[in-house]
mmCIF file as gemmi writes it, N, C-alpha and C atoms, coordinates in Angstrom:
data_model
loop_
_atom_site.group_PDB
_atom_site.id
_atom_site.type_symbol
_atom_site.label_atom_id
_atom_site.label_alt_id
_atom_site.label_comp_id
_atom_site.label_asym_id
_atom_site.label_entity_id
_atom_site.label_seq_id
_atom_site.pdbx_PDB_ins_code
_atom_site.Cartn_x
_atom_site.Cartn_y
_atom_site.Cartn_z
_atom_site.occupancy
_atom_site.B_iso_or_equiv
_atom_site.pdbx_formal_charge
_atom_site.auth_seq_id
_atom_site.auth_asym_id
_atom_site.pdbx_PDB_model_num
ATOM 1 N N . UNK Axp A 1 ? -16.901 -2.282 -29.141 1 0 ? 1 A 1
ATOM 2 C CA . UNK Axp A 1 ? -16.343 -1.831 -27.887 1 0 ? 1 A 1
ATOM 3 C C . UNK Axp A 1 ? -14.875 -2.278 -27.812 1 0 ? 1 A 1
ATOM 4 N N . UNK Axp A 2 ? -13.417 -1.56 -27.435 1 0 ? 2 A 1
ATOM 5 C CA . UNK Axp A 2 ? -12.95 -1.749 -27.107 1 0 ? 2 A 1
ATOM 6 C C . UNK Axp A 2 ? -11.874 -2.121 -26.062 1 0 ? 2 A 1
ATOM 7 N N . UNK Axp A 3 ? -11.533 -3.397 -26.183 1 0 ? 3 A 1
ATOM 8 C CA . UNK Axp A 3 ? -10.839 -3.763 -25.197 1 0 ? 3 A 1
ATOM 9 C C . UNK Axp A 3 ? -9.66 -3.693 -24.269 1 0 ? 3 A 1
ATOM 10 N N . UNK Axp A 4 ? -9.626 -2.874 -23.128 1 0 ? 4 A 1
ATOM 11 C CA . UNK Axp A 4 ? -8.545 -2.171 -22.607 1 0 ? 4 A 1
ATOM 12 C C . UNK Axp A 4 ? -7.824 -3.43 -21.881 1 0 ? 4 A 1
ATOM 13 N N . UNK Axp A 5 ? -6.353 -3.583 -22.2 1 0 ? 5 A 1
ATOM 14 C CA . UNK Axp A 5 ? -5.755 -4.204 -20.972 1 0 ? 5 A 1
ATOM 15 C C . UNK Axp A 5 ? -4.592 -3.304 -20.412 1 0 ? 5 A 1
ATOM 16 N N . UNK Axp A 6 ? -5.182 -3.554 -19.052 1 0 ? 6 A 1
ATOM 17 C CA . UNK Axp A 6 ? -3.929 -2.699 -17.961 1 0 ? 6 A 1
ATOM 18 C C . UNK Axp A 6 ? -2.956 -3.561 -16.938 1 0 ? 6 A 1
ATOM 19 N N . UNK Axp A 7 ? -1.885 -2.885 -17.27 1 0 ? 7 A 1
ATOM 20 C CA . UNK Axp A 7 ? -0.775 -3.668 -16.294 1 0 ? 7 A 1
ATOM 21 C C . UNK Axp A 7 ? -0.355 -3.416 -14.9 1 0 ? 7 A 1
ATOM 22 N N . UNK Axp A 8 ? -0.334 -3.547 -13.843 1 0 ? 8 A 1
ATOM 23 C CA . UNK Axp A 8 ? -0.324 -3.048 -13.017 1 0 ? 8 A 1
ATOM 24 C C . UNK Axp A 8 ? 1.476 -3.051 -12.676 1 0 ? 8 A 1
ATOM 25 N N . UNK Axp A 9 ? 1.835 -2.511 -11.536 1 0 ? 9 A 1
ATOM 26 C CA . UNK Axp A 9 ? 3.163 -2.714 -10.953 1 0 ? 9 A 1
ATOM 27 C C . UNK Axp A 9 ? 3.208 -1.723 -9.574 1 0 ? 9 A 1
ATOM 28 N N . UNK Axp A 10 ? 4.098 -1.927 -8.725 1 0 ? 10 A 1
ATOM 29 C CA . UNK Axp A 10 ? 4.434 -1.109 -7.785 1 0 ? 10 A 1
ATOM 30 C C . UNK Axp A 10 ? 5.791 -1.031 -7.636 1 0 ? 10 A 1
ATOM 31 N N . UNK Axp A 11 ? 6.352 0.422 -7.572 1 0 ? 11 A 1
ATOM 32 C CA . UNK Axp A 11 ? 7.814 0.445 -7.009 1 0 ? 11 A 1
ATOM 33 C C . UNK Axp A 11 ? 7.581 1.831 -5.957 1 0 ? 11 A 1
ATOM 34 N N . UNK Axp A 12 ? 8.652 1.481 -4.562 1 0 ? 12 A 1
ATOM 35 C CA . UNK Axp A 12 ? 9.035 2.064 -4.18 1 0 ? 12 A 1
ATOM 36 C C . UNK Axp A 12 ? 10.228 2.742 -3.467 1 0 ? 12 A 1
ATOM 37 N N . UNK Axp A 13 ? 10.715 3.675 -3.375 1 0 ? 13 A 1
ATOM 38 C CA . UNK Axp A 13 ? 12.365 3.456 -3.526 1 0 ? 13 A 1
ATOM 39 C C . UNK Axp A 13 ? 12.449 4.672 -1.716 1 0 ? 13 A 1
ATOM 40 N N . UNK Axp A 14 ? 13.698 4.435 -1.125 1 0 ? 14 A 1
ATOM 41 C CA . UNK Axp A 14 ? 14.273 5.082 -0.297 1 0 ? 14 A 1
ATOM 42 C C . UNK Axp A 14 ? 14.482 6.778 -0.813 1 0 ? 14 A 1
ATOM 43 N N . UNK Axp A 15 ? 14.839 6.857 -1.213 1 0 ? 15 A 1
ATOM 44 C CA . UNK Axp A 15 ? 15.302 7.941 -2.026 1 0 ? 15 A 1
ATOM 45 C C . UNK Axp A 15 ? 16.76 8.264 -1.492 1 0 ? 15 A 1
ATOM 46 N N . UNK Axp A 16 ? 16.711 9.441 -1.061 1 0 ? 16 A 1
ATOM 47 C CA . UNK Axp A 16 ? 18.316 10.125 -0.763 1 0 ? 16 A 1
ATOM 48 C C . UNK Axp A 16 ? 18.626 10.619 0.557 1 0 ? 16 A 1
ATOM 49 N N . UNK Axp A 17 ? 17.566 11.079 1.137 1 0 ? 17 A 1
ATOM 50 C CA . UNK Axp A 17 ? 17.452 11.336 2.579 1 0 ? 17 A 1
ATOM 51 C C . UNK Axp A 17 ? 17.265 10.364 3.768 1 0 ? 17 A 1
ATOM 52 N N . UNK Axp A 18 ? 16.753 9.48 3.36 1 0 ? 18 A 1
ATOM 53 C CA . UNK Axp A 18 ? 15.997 8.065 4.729 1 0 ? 18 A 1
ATOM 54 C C . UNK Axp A 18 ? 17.668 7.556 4.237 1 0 ? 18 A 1
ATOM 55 N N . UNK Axp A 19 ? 17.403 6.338 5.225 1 0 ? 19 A 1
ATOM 56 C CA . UNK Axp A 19 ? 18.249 4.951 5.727 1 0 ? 19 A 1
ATOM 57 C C . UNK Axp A 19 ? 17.149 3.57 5.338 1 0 ? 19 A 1
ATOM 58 N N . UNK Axp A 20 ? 16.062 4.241 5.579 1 0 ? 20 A 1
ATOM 59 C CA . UNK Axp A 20 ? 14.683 2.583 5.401 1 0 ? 20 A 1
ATOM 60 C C . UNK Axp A 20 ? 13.655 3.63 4.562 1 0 ? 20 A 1
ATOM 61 N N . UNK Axp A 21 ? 12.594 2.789 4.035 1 0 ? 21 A 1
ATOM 62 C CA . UNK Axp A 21 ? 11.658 3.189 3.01 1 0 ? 21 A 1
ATOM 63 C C . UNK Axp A 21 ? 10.875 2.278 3.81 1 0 ? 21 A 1
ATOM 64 N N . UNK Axp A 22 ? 9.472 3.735 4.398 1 0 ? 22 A 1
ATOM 65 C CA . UNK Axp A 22 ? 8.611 3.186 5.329 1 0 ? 22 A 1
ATOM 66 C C . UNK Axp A 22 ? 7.106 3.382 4.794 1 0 ? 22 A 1
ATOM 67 N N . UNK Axp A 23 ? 7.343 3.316 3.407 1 0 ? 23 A 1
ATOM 68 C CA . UNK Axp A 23 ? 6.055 3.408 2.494 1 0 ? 23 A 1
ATOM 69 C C . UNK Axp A 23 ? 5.779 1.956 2.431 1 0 ? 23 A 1
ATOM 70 N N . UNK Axp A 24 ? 4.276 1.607 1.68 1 0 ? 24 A 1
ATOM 71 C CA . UNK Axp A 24 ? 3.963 0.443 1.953 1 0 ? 24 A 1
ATOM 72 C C . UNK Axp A 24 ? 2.579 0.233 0.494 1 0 ? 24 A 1
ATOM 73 N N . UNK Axp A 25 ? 2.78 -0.36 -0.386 1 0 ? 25 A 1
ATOM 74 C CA . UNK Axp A 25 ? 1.644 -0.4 -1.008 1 0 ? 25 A 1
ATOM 75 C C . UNK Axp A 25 ? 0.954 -1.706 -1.821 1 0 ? 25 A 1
ATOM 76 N N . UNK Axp A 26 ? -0.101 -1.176 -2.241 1 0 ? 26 A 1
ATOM 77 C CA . UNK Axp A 26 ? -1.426 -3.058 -2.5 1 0 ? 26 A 1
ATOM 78 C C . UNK Axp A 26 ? -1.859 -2.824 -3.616 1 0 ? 26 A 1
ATOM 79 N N . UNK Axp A 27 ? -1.936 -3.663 -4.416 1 0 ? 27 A 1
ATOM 80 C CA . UNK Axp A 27 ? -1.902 -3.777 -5.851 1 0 ? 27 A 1
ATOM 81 C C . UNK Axp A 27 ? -3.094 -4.326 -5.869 1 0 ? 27 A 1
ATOM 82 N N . UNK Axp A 28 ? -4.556 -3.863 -5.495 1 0 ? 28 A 1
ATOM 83 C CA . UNK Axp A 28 ? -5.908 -4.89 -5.777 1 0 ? 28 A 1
ATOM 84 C C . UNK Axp A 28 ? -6.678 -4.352 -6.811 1 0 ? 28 A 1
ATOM 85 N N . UNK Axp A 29 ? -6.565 -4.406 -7.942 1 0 ? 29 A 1
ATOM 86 C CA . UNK Axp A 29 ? -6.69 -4.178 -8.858 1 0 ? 29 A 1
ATOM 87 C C . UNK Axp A 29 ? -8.453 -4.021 -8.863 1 0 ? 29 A 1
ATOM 88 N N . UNK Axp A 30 ? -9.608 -3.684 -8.948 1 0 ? 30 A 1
ATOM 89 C CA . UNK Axp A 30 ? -9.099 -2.042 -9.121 1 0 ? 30 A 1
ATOM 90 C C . UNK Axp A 30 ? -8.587 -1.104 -8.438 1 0 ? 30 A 1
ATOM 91 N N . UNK Axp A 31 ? -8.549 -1.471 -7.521 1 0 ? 31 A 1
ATOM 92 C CA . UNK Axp A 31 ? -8.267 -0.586 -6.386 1 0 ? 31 A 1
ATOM 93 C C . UNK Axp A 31 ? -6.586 -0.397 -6.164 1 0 ? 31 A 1
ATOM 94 N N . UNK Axp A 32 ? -6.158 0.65 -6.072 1 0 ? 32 A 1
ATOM 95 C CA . UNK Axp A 32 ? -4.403 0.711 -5.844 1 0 ? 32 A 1
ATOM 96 C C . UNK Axp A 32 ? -4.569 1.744 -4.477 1 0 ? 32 A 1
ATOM 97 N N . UNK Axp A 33 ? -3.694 0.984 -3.224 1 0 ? 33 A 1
ATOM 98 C CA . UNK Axp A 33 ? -3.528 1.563 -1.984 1 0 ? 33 A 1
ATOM 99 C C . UNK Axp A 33 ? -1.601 1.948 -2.168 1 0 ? 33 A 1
ATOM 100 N N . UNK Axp A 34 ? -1.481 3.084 -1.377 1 0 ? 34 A 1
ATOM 101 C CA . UNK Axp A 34 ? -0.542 3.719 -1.098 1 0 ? 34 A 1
ATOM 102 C C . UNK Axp A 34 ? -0.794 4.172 0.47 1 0 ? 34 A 1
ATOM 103 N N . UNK Axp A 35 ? 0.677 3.845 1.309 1 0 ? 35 A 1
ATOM 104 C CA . UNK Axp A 35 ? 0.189 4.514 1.963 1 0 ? 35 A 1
ATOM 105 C C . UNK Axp A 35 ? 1.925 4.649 2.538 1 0 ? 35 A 1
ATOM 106 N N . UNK Axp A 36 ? 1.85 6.118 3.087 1 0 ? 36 A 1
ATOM 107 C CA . UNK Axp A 36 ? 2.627 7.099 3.347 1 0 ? 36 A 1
ATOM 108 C C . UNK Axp A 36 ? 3.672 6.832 4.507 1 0 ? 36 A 1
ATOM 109 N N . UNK Axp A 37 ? 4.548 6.332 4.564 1 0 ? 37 A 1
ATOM 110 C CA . UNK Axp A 37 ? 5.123 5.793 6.31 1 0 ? 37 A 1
ATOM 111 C C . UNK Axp A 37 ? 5.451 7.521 6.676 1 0 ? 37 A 1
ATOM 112 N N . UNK Axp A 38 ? 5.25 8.379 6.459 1 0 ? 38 A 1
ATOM 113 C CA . UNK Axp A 38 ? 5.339 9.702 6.852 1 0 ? 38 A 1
ATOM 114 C C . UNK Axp A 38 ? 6.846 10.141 7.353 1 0 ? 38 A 1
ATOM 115 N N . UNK Axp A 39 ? 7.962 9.797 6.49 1 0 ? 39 A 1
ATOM 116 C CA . UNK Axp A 39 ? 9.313 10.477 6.506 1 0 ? 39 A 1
ATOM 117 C C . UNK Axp A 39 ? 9.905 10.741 7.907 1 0 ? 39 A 1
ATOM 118 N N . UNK Axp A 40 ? 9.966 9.494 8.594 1 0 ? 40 A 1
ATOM 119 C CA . UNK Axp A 40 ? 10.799 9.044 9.8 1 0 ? 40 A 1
ATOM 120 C C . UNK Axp A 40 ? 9.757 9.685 10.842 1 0 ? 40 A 1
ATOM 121 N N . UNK Axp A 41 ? 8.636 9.597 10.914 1 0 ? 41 A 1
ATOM 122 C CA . UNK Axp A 41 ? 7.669 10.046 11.71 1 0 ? 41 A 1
ATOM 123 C C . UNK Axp A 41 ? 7.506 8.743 12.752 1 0 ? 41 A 1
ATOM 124 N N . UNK Axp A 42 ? 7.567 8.942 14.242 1 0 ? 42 A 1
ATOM 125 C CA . UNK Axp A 42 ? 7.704 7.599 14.559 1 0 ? 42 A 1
ATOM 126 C C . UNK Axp A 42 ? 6.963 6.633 14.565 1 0 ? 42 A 1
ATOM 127 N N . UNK Axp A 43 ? 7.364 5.357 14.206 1 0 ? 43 A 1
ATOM 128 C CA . UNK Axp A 43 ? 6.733 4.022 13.464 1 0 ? 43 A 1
ATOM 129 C C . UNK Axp A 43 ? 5.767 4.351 12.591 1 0 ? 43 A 1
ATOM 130 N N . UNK Axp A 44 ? 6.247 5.198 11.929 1 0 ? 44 A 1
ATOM 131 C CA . UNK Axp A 44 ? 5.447 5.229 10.005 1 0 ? 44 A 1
ATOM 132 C C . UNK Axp A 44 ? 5.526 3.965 9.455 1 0 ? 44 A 1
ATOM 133 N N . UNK Axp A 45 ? 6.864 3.313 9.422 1 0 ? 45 A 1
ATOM 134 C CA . UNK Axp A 45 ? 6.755 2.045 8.352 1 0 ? 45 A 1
ATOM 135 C C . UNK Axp A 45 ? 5.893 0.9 9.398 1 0 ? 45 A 1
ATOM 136 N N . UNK Axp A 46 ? 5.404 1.381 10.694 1 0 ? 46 A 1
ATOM 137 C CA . UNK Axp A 46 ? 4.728 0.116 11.165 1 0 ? 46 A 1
ATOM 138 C C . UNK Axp A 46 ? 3.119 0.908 10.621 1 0 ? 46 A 1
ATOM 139 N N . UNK Axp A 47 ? 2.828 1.804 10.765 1 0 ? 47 A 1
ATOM 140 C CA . UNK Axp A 47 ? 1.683 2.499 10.273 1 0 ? 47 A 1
ATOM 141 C C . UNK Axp A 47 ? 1.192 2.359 8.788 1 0 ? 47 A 1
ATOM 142 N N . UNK Axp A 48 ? 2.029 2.264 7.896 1 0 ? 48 A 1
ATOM 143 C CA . UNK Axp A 48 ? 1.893 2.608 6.357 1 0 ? 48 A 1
ATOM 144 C C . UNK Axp A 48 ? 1.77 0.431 6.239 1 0 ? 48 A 1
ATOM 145 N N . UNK Axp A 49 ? 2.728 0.174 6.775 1 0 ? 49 A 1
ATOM 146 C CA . UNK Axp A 49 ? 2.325 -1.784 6.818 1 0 ? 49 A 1
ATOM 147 C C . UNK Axp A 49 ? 1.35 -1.849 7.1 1 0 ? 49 A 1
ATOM 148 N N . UNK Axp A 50 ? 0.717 -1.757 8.363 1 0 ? 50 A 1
ATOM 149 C CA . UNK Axp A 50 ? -0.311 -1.719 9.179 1 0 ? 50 A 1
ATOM 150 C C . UNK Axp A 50 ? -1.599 -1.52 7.886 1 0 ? 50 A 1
ATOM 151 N N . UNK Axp A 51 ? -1.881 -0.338 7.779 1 0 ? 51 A 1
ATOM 152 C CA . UNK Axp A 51 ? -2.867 0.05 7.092 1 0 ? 51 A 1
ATOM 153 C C . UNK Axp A 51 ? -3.043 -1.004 5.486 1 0 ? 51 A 1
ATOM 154 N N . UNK Axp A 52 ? -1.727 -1.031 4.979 1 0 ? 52 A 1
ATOM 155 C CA . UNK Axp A 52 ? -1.865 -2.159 3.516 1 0 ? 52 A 1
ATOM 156 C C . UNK Axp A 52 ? -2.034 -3.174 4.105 1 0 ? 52 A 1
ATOM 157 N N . UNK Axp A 53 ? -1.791 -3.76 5.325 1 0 ? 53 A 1
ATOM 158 C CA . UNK Axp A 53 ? -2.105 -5.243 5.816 1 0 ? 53 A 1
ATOM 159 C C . UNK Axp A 53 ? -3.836 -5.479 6.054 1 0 ? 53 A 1
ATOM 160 N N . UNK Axp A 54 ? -4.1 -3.986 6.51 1 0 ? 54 A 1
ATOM 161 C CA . UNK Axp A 54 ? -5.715 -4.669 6.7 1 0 ? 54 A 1
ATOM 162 C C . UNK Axp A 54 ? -6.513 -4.155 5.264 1 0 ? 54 A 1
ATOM 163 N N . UNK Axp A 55 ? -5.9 -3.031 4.695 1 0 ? 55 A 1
ATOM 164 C CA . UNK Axp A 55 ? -6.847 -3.169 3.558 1 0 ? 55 A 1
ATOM 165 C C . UNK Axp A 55 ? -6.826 -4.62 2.423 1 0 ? 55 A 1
ATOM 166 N N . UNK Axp A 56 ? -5.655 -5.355 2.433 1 0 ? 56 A 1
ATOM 167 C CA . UNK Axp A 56 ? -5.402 -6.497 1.858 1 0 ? 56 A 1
ATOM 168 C C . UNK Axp A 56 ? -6.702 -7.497 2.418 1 0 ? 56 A 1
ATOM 169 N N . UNK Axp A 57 ? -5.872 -7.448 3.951 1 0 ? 57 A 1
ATOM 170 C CA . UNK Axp A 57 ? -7.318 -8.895 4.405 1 0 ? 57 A 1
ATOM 171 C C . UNK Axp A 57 ? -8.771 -8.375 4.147 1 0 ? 57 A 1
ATOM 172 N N . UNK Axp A 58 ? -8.754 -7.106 4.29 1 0 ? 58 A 1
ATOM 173 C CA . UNK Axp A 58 ? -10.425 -6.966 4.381 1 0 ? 58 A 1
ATOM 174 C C . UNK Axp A 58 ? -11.04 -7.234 2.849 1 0 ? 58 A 1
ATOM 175 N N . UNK Axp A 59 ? -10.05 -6.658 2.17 1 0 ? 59 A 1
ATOM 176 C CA . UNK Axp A 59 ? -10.137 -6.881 0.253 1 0 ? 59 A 1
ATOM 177 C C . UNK Axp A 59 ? -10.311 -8.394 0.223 1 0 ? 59 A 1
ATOM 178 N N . UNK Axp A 60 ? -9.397 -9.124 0.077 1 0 ? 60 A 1
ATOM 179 C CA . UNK Axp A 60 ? -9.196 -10.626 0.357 1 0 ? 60 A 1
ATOM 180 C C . UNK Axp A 60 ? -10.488 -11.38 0.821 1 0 ? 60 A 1
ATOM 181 N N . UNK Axp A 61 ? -10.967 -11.294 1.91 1 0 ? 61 A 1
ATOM 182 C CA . UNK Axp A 61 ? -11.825 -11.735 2.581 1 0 ? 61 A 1
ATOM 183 C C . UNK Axp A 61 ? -13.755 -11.25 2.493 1 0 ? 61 A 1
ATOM 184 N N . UNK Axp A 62 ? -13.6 -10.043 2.1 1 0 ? 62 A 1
ATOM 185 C CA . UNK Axp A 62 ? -14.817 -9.161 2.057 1 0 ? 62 A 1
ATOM 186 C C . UNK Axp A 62 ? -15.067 -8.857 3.01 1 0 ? 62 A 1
ATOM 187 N N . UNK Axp A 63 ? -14.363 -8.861 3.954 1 0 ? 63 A 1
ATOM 188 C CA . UNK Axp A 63 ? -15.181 -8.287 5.373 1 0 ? 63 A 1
ATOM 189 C C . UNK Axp A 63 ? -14.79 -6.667 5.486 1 0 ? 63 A 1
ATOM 190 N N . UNK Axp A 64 ? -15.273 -6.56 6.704 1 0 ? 64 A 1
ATOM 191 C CA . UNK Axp A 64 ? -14.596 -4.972 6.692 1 0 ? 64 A 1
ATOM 192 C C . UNK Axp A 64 ? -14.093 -4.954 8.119 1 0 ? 64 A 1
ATOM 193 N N . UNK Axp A 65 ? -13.526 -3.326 8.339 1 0 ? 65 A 1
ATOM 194 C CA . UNK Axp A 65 ? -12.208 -3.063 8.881 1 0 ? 65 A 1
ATOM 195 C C . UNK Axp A 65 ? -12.44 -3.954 10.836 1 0 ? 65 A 1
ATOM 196 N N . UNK Axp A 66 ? -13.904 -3.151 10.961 1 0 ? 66 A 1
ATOM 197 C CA . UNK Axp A 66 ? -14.699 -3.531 12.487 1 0 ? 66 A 1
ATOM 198 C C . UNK Axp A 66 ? -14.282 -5.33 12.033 1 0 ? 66 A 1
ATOM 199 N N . UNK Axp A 67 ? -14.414 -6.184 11.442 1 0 ? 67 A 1
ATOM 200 C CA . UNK Axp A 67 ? -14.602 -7.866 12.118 1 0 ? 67 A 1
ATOM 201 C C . UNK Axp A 67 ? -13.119 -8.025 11.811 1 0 ? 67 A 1
C-alpha cells in the first residue's frame, strides 16, 4: 500500500476590484472550509469569519453548531 503525504496551505488575495478581502478560510485537515465574504455584500467579511470561527470551534471541540 502506498503512502500518500499531503500538504496543505491557504491563500487568499483581494484581487483588483475590493479595497478588503472578506473571504475567510480553515485548514482542518480533512476537511478544508472556504467561505465566501460575498463581494462587498454587507458584512460578508463578518459572515465568511463568522462561519470559519464556528466551524473551527465546533471541529476543535467536537461539539456541534446548537451547544
Amino acid at each position: 500500500m502506498a503512502l500518500r503525504v499531503v500538504e496543505q496551505e491557504g491563500l487568499s488575495d483581494v484581487g483588483r476590484q475590493r479595497e478588503a478581502n472578506e473571504d475567510s478560510y480553515v485548514l482542518a485537515d480533512p476537511v478544508f472550509v472556504v467561505a465566501d465574504g460575498m463581494g462587498g455584500a454587507q458584512a460578508g467579511e463578518v459572515a465568511s469569519r463568522t462561519a470559519a470561527e464556528v466551524f473551527q470551534e465546533t471541529h476543535d471541540g467536537g461539539g456541534t453548531p446548537e451547544e
